[in-house]
C-alpha positions as a printed Julia matrix, in Angstrom:
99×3 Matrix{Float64}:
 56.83  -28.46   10.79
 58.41  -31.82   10.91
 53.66  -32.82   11.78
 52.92  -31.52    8.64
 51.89  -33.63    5.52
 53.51  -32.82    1.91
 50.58  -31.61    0.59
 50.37  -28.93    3.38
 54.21  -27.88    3.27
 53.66  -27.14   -0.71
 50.7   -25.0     0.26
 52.83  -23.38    2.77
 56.11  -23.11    0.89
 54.36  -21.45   -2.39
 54.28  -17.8    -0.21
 57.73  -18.65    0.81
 60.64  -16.06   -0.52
 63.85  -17.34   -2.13
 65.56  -16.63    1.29
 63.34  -17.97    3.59
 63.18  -21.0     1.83
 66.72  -21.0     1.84
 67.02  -20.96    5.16
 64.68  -23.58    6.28
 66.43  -25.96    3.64
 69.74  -25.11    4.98
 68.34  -25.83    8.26
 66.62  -29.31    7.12
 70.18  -30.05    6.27
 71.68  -29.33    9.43
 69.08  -31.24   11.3
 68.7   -34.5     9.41
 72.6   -34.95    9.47
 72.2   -34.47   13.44
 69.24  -37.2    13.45
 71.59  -39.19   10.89
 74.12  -39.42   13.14
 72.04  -40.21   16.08
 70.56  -42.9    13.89
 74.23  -44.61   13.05
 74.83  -44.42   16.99
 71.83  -46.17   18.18
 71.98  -48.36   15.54
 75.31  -48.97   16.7
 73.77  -49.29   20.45
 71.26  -51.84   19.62
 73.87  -53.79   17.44
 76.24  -54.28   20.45
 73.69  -55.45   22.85
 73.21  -59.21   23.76
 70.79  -60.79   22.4
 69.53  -61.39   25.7
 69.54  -58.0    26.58
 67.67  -56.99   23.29
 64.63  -58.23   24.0
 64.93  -56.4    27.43
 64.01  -52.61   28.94
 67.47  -51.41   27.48
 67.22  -52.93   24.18
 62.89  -51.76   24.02
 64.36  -48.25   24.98
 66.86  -48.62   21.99
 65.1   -49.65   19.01
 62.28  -47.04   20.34
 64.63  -44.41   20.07
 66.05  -45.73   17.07
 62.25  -45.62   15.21
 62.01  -42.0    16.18
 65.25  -40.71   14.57
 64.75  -42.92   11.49
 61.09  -41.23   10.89
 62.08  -37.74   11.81
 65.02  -38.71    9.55
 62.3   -39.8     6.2
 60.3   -35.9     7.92
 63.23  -34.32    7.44
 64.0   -35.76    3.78
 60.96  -34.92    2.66
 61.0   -31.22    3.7
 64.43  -31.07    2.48
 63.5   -32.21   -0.85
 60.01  -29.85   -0.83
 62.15  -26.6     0.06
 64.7   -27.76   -2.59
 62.46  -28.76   -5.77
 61.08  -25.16   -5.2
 63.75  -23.48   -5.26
 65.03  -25.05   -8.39
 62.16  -24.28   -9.59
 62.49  -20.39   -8.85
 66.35  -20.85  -10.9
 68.68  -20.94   -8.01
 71.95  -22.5    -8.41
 71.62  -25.16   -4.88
 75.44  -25.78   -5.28
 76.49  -21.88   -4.65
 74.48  -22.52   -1.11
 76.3   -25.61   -0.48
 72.73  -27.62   -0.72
């Protein structure tokens, strides 16, 4: 769902039930500290590169990978945050789900 805009992942999440949308947050979770991590790593990467070899292949095959964690990271946020506002909204305690 990580294609879909805001607007159509409220439509979507309104027929949701409390633990459906429980697990897809708990999921979100799980996958944006994956992408977070892969984010500090090639940030890392692309850090510890020369600056010659920045501007090269390597460093272009880098940073590209770089800019796709870091926007599936601001996806995955924003899902996160969708699946979570609703189900505050239902009443459920996040905390006693460890979200």
């Amino acid at each position: 769902d990580l294609g879909k805009s805001a607007d159509e992942m409220k439509v979507r999440i309104e027929t949701y039930k409390t633990e459906k949308l429980l697990a897809y947050a708990e999921k979100c979770k799980e996958l944006y500290e994956e992408a977070e991590t892969k984010v500090a790593d090639y940030s890392t990467q692309v850090k510890d590169l020369k600056w010659s070899e920045k501007l090269g292949a390597k460093g272009k095959e880098l940073k590209g990978e770089l800019a796709g964690y870091t926007e599936q990271l601001a996806q995955l946020k924003q899902q996160y945050t969708l699946y979570t506002d609703k189900l505050t909204a239902m009443g459920i305690d996040l905390s006693a789900y460890g979200l």
